[in-house]
Structures are given as structure tokens and as C-alpha cells.
Biotite code that builds the C-alpha atoms (Angstrom):
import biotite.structure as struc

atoms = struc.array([
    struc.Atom([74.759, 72.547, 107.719], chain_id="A", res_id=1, res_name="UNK", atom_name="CA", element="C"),
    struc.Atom([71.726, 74.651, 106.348], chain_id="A", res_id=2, res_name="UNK", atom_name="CA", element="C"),
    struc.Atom([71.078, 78.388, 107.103], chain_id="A", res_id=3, res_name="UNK", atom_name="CA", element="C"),
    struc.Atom([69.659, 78.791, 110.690], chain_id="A", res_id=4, res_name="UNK", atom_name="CA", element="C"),
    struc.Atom([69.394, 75.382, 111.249], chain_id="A", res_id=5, res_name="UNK", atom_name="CA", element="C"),
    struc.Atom([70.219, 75.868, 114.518], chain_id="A", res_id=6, res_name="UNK", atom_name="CA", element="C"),
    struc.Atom([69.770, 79.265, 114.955], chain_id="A", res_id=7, res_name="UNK", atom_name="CA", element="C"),
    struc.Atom([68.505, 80.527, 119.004], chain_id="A", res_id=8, res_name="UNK", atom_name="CA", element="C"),
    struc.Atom([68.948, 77.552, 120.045], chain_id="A", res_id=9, res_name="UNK", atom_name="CA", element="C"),
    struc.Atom([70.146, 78.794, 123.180], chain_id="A", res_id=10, res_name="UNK", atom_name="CA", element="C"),
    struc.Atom([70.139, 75.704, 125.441], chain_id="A", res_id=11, res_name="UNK", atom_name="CA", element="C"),
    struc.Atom([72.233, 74.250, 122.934], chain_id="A", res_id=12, res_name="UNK", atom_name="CA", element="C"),
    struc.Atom([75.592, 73.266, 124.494], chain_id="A", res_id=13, res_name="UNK", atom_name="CA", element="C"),
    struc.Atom([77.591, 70.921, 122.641], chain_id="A", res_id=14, res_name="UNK", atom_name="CA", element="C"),
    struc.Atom([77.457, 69.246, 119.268], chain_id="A", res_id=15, res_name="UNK", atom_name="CA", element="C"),
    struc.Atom([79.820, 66.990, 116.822], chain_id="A", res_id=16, res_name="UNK", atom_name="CA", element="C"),
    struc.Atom([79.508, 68.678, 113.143], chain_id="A", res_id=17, res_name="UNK", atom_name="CA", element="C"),
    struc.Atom([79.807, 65.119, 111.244], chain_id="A", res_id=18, res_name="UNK", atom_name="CA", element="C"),
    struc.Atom([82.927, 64.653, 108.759], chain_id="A", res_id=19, res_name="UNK", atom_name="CA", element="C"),
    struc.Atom([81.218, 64.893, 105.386], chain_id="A", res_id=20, res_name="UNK", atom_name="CA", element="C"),
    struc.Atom([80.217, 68.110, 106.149], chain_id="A", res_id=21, res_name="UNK", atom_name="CA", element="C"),
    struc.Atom([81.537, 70.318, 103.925], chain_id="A", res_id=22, res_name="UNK", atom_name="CA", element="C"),
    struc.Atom([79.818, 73.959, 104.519], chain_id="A", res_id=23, res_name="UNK", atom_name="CA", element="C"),
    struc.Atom([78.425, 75.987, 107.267], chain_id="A", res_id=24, res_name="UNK", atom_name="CA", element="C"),
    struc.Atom([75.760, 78.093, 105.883], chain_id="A", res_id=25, res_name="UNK", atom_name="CA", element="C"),
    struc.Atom([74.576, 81.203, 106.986], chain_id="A", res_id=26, res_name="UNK", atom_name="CA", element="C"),
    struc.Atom([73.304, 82.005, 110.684], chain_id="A", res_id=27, res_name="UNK", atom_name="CA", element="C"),
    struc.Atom([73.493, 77.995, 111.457], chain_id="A", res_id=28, res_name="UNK", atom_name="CA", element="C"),
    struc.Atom([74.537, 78.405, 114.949], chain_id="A", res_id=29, res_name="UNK", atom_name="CA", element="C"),
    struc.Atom([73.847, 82.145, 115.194], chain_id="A", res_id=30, res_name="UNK", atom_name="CA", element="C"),
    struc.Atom([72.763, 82.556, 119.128], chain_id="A", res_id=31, res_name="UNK", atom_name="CA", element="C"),
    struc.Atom([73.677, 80.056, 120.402], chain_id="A", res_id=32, res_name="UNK", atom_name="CA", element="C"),
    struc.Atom([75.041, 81.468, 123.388], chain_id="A", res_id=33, res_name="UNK", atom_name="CA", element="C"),
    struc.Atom([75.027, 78.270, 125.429], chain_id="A", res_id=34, res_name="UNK", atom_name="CA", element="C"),
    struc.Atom([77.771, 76.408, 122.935], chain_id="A", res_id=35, res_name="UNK", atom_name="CA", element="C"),
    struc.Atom([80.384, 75.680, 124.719], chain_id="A", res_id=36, res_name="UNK", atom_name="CA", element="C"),
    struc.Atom([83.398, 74.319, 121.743], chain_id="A", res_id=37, res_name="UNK", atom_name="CA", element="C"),
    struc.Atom([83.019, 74.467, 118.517], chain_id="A", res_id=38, res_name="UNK", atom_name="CA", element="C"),
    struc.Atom([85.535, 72.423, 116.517], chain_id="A", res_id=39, res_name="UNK", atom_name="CA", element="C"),
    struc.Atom([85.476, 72.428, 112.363], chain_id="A", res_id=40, res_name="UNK", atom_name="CA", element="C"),
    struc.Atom([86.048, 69.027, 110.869], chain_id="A", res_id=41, res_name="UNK", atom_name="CA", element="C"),
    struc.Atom([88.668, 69.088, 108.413], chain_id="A", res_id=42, res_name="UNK", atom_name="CA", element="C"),
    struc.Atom([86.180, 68.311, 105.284], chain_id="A", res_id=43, res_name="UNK", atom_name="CA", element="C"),
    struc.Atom([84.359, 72.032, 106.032], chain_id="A", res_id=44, res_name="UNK", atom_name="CA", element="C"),
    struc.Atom([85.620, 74.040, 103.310], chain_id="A", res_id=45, res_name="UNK", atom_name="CA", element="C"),
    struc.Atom([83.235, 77.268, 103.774], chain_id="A", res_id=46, res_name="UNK", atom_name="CA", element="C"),
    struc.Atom([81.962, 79.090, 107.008], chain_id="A", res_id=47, res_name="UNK", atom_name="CA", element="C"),
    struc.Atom([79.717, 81.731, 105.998], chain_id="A", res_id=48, res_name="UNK", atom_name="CA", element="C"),
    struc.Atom([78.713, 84.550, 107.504], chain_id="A", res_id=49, res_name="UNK", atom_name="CA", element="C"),
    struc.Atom([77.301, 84.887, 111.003], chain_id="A", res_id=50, res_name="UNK", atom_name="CA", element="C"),
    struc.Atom([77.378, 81.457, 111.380], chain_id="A", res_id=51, res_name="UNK", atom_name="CA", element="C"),
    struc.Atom([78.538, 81.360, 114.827], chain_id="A", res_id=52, res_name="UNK", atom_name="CA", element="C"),
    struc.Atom([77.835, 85.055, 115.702], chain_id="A", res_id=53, res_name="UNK", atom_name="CA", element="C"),
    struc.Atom([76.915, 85.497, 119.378], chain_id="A", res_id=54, res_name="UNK", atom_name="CA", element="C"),
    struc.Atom([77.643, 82.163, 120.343], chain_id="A", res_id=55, res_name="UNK", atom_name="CA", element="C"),
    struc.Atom([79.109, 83.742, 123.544], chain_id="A", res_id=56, res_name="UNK", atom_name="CA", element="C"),
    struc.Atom([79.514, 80.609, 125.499], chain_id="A", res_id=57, res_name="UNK", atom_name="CA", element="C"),
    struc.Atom([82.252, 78.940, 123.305], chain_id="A", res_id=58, res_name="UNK", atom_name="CA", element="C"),
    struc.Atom([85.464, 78.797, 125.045], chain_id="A", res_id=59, res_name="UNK", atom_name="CA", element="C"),
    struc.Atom([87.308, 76.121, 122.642], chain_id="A", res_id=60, res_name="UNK", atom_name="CA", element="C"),
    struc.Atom([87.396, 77.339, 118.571], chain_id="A", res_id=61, res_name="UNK", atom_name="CA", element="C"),
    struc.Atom([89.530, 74.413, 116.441], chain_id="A", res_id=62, res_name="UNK", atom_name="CA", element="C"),
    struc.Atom([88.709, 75.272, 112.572], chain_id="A", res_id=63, res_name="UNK", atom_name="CA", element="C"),
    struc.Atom([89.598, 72.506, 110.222], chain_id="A", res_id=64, res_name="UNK", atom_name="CA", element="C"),
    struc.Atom([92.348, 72.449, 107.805], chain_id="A", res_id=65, res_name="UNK", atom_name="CA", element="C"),
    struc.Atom([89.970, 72.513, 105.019], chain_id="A", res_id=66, res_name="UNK", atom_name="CA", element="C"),
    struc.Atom([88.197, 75.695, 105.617], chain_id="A", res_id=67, res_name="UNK", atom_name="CA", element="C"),
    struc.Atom([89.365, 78.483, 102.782], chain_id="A", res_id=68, res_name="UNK", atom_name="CA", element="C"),
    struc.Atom([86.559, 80.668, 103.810], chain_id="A", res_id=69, res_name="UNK", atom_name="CA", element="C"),
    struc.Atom([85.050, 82.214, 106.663], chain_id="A", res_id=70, res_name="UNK", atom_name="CA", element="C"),
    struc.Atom([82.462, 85.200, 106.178], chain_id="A", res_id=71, res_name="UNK", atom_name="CA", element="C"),
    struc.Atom([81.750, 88.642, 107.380], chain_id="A", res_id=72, res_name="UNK", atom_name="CA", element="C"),
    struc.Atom([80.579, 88.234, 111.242], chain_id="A", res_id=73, res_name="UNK", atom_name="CA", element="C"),
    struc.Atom([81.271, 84.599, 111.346], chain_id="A", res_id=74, res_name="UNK", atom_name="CA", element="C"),
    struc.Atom([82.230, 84.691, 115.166], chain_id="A", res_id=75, res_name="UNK", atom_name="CA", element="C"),
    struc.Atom([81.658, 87.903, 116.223], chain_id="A", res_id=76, res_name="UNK", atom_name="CA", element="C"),
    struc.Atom([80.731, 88.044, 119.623], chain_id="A", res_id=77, res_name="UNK", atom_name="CA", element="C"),
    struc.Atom([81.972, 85.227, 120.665], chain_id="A", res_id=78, res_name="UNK", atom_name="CA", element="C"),
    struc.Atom([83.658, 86.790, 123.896], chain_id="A", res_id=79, res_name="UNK", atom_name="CA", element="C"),
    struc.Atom([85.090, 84.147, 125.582], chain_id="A", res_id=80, res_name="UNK", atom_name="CA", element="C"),
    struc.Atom([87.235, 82.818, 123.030], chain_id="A", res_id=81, res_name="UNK", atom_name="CA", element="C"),
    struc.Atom([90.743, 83.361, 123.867], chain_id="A", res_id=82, res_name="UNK", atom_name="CA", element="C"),
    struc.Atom([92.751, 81.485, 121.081], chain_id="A", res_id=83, res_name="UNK", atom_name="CA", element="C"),
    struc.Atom([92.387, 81.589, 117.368], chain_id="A", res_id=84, res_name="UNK", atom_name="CA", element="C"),
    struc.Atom([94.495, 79.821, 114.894], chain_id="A", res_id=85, res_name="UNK", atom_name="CA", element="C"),
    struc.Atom([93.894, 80.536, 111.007], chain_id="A", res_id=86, res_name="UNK", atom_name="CA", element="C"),
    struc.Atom([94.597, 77.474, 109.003], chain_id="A", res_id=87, res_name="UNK", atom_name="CA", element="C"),
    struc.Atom([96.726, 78.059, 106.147], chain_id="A", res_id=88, res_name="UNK", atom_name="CA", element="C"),
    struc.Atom([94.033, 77.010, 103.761], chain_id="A", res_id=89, res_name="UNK", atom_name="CA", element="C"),
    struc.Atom([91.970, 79.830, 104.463], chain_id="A", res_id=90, res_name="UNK", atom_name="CA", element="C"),
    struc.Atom([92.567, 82.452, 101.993], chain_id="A", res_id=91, res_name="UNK", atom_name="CA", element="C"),
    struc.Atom([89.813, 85.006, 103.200], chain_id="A", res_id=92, res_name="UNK", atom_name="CA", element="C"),
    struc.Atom([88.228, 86.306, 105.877], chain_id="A", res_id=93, res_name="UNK", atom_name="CA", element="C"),
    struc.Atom([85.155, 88.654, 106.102], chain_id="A", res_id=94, res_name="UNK", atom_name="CA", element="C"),
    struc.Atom([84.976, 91.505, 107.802], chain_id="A", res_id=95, res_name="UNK", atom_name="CA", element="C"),
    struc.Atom([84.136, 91.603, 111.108], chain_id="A", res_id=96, res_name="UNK", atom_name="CA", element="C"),
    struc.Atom([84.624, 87.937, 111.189], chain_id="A", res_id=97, res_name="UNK", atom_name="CA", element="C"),
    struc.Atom([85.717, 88.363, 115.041], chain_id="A", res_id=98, res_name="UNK", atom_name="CA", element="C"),
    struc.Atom([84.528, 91.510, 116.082], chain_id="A", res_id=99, res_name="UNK", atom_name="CA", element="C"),
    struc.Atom([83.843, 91.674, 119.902], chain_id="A", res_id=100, res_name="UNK", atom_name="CA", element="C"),
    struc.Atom([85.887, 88.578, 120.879], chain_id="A", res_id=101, res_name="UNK", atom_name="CA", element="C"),
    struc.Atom([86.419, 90.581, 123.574], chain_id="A", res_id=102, res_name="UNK", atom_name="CA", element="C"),
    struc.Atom([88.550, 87.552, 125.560], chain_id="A", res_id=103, res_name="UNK", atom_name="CA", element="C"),
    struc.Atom([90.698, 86.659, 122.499], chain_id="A", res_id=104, res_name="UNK", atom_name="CA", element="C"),
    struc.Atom([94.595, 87.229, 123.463], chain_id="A", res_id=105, res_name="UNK", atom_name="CA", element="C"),
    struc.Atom([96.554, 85.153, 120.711], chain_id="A", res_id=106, res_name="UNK", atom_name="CA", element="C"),
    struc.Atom([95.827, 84.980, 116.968], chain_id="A", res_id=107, res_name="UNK", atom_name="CA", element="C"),
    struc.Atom([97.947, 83.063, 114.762], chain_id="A", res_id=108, res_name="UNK", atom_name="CA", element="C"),
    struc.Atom([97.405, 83.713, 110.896], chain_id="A", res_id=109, res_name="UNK", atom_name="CA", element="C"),
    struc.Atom([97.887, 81.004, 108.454], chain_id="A", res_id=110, res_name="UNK", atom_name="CA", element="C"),
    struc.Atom([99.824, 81.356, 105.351], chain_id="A", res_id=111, res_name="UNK", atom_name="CA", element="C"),
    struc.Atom([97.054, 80.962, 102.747], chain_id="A", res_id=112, res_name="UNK", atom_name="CA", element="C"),
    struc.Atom([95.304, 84.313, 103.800], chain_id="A", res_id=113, res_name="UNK", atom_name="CA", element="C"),
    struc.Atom([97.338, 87.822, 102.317], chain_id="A", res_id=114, res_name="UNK", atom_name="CA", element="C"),
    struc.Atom([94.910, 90.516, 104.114], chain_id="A", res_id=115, res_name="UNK", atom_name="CA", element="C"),
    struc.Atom([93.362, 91.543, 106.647], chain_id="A", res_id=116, res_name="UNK", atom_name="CA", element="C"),
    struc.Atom([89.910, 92.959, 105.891], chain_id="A", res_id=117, res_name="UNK", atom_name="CA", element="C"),
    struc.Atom([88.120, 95.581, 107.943], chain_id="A", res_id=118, res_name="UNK", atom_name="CA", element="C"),
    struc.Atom([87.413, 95.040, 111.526], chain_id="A", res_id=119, res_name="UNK", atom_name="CA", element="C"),
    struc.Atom([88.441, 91.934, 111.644], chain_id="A", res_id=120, res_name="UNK", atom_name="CA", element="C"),
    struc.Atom([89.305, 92.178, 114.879], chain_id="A", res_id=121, res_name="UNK", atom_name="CA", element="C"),
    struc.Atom([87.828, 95.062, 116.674], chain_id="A", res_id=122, res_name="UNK", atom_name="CA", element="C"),
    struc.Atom([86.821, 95.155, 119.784], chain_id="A", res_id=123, res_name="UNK", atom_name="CA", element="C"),
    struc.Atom([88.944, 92.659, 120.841], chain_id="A", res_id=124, res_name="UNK", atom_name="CA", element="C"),
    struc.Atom([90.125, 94.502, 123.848], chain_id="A", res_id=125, res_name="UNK", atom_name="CA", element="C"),
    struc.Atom([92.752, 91.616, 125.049], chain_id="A", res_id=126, res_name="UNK", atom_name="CA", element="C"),
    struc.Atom([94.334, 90.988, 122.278], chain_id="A", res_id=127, res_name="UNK", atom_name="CA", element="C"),
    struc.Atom([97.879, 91.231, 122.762], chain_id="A", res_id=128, res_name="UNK", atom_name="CA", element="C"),
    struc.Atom([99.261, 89.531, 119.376], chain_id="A", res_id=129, res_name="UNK", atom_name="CA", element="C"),
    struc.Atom([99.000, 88.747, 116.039], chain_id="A", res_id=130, res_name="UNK", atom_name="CA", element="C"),
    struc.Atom([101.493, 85.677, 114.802], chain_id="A", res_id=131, res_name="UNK", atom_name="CA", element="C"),
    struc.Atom([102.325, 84.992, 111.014], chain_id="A", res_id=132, res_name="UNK", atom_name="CA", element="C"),
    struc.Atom([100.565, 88.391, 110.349], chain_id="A", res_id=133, res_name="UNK", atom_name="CA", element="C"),
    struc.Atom([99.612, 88.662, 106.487], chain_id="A", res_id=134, res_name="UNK", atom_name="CA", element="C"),
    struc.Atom([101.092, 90.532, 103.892], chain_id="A", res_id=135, res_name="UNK", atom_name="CA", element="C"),
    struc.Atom([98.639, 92.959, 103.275], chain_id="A", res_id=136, res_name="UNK", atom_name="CA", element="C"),
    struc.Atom([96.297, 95.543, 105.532], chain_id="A", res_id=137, res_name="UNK", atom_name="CA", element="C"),
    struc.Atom([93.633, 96.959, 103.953], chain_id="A", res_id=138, res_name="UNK", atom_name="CA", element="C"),
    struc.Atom([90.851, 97.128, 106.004], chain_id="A", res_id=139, res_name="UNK", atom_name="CA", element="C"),
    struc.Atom([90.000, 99.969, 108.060], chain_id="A", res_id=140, res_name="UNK", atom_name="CA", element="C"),
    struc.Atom([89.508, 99.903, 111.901], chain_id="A", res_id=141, res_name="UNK", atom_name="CA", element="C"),
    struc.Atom([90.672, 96.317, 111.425], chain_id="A", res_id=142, res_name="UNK", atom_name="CA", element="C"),
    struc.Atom([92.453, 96.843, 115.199], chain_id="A", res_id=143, res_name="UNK", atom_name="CA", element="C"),
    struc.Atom([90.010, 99.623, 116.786], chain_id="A", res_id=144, res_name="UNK", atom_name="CA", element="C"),
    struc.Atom([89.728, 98.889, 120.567], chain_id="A", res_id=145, res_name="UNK", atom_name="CA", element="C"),
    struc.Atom([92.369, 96.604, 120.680], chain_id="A", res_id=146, res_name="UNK", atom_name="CA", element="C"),
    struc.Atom([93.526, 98.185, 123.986], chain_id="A", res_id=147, res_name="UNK", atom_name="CA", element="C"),
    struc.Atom([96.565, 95.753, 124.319], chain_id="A", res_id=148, res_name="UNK", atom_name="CA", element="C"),
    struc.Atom([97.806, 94.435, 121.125], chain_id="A", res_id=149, res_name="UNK", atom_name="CA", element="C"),
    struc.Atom([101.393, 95.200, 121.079], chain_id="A", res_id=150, res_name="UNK", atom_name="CA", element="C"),
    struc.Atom([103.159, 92.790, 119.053], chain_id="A", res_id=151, res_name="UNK", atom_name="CA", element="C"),
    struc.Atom([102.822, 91.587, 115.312], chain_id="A", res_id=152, res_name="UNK", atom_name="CA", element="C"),
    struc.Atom([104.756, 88.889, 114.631], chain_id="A", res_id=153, res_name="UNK", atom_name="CA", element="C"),
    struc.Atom([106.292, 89.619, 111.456], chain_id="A", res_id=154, res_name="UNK", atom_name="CA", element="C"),
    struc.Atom([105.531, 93.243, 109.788], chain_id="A", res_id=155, res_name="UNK", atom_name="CA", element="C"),
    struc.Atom([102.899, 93.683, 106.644], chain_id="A", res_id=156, res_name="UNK", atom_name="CA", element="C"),
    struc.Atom([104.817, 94.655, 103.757], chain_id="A", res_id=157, res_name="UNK", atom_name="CA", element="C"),
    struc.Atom([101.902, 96.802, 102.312], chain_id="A", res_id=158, res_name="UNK", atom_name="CA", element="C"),
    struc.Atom([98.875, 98.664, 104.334], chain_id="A", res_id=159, res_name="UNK", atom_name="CA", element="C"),
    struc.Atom([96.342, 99.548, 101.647], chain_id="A", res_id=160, res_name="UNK", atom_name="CA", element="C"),
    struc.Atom([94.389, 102.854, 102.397], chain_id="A", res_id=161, res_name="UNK", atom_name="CA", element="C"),
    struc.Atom([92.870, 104.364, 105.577], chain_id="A", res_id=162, res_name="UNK", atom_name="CA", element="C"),
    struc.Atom([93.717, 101.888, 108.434], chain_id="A", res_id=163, res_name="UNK", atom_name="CA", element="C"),
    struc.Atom([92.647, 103.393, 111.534], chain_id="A", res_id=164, res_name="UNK", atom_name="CA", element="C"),
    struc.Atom([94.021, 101.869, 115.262], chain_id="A", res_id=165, res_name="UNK", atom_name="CA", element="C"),
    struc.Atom([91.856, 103.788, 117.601], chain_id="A", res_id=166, res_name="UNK", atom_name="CA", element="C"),
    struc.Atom([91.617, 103.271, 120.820], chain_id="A", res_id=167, res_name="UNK", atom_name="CA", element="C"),
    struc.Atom([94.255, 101.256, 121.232], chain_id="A", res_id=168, res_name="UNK", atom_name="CA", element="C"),
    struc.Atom([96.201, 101.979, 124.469], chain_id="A", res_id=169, res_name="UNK", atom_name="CA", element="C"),
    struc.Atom([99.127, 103.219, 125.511], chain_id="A", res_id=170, res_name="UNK", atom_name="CA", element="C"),
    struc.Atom([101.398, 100.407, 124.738], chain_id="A", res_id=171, res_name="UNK", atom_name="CA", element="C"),
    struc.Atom([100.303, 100.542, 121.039], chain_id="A", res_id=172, res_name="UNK", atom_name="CA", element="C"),
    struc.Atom([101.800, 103.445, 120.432], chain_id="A", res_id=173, res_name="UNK", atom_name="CA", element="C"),
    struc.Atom([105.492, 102.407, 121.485], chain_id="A", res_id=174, res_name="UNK", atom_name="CA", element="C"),
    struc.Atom([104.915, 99.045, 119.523], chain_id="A", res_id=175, res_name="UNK", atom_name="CA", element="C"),
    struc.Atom([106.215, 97.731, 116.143], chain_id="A", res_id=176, res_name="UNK", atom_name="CA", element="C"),
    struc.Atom([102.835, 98.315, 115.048], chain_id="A", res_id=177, res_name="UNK", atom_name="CA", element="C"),
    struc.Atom([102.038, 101.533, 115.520], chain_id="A", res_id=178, res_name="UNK", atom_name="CA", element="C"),
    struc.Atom([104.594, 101.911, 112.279], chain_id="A", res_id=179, res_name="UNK", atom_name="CA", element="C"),
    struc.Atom([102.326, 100.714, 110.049], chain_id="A", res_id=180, res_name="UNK", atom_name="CA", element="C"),
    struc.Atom([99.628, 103.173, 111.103], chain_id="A", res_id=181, res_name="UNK", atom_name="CA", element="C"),
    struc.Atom([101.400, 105.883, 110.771], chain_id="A", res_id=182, res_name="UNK", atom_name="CA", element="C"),
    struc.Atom([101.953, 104.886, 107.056], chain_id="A", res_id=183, res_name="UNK", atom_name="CA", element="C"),
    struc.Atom([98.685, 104.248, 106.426], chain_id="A", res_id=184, res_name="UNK", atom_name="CA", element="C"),
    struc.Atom([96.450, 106.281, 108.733], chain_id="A", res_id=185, res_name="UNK", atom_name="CA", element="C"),
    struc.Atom([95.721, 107.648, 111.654], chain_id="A", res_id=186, res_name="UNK", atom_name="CA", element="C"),
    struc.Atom([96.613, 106.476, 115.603], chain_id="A", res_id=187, res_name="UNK", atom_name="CA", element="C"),
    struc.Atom([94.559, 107.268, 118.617], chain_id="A", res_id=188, res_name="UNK", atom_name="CA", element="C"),
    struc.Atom([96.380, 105.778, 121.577], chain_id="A", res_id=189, res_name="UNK", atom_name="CA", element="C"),
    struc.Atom([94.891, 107.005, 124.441], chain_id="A", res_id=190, res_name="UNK", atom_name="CA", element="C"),
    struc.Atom([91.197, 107.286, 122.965], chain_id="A", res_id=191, res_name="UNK", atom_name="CA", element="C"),
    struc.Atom([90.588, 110.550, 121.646], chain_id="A", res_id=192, res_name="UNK", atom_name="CA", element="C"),
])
């Protein structure tokens, strides 16, 4: 699907990406806030980035088993997601690929991808865990705001440089994770 093929089309509220597809472009369904699920066939091998940003109506995410890729802001601000599994094909992630999925409780993180880049995930205020969390951390504020995550299942053997967890509540800080800040940065649990 081209760049901004679909891009503000905001009465848009349901569509079938075809199998044969085998990249999202750029921007392709950026604002479409009416979308209700998206779900990536499993012959999409790239999702670029922004290419779902503010689609703030989806509910329902399924991304194929094909994907390897997904780019810097692909659904960012999509806040009323509340699931998101990680195939274990993908083996990167932009940053702020899910920035203000301010719903989004449960991520589970395929095998294929080794880091987490920065803020991946912040802003997502309800997030409460990470599953199959990757090896490596090395993206800064990749959990700022993230007011309830608690529990990582399974602990990163390596957290590259500066990661900063601000603003992360008061159960953070009595977590597993709040470990691996305090060997690689800084923690602000209640906000300062």
C-alpha cells in the first residue's frame, strides 16, 4: 500500500489489506481515526513509519507473521489499543512505534526482535507488562509515563546507555524492573 494512500481518511472504518500485499508505506493510514481493526496479512513484510499513526479508533491490532519491520511512529496514538503481540519475525522496531497507546495493558515481544529502541512505549499509561521482553534496552525514555507497568517477563541481560523510567508510578519502583534502571539510568517514580 502506497504512501498516504489513505491518509485523513477519517470516515474510514474498516478495510481488508489483500494477501499479496507485501509493504505498508509511509503515512498510508495515517488519521484515520475512524478505523476500527487493523489486521496485517501474513505476506506484509514492512510497516513503515507512521503508517497507522493516530488511527485512534482501532481497538483490534493482529500483525502478520511476516512483518520484520515496523517504523518509527508506526502506531502511535493509537489509544484504544489494548493488546499487542510482536511476531517473532520482526527484528526491529522504530522508535516511538507506540507512543501514546495510552489503553495498551499487555505487550508480548517476539523472539526475532533483541532491543528496545527509544520510546517505544511511552505514554502508555496502562501498561502493566511486557512478556518475552528482549535482550537488549537501549533506548531512552523507552517506558516514560508508563504509570503501571510493573512486571517484565523475563529480565534484559544488557541496558545500553541512559534509559530513563520517569513517571512511572509508585509500583514501578518496588518492581523487577526498576533494577534495570538503576543500572542504566535514572528512576522518577512518583513524577518529579
Amino acid at each position: 500500500i502506497q504512501s498516504s494512500t489513505f491518509m485523513a481518511c477519517m470516515k474510514l472504518e474498516s478495510i481488508e489489506i489483500p494477501r499479496g500485499v507485501t509493504n505498508i508505506w509511509h503515512s498510508a493510514f495515517n488519521g484515520c481515526e475512524s478505523l476500527k481493526d487493523v489486521s496485517i496479512p501474513n505476506t506484509v513484510t514492512s510497516i513503515a513509519e507512521n503508517a497507522f499513526l493516530g488511527c485512534s479508533g482501532v481497538t483490534s491490532l493482529t500483525i502478520g507473521s511476516a512483518v520484520t519491520s515496523i517504523g518509527s511512529y508506526a502506531f502511535s496514538g493509537c489509544s484504544r489499543i489494548s493488546t499487542v503481540t510482536i511476531p517473532n519475525s520482526v527484528t526491529s522496531v522504530g522508535y516511538n512505534a507506540f507512543v501514546g497507546c495510552t489503553v495498551l495493558k499487555s505487550v508480548t515481544i517476539g523472539t526475532g526482535l533483541t532491543s528496545i529502541s527509544s520510546s517505544t512505549f511511552s505514554g502508555c499509561e496502562n501498561l502493566e507488562s511486557l512478556k518475552g521482553c528482549p535482550i537488549e534496552i537501549n533506548g531512552k525514555f523507552c517506558f516514560e509515563n508508563c504509570k503501571k507497568l510493573v512486571s517484565l517477563d523475563g529480565m534484559p541481560k544488557k541496558v545500553a546507555g541512559a534509559v530513563e523510567c520517569r513517571r512511572c508510578g509508585s509500583k514501578f519502583q518496588k518492581s523487577e524492573i526498576s533494577a534495570i534502571c538503576q543500572v542504566g539510568g535514572i528512576i522518577d517514580a512518583y513524577g518529579k
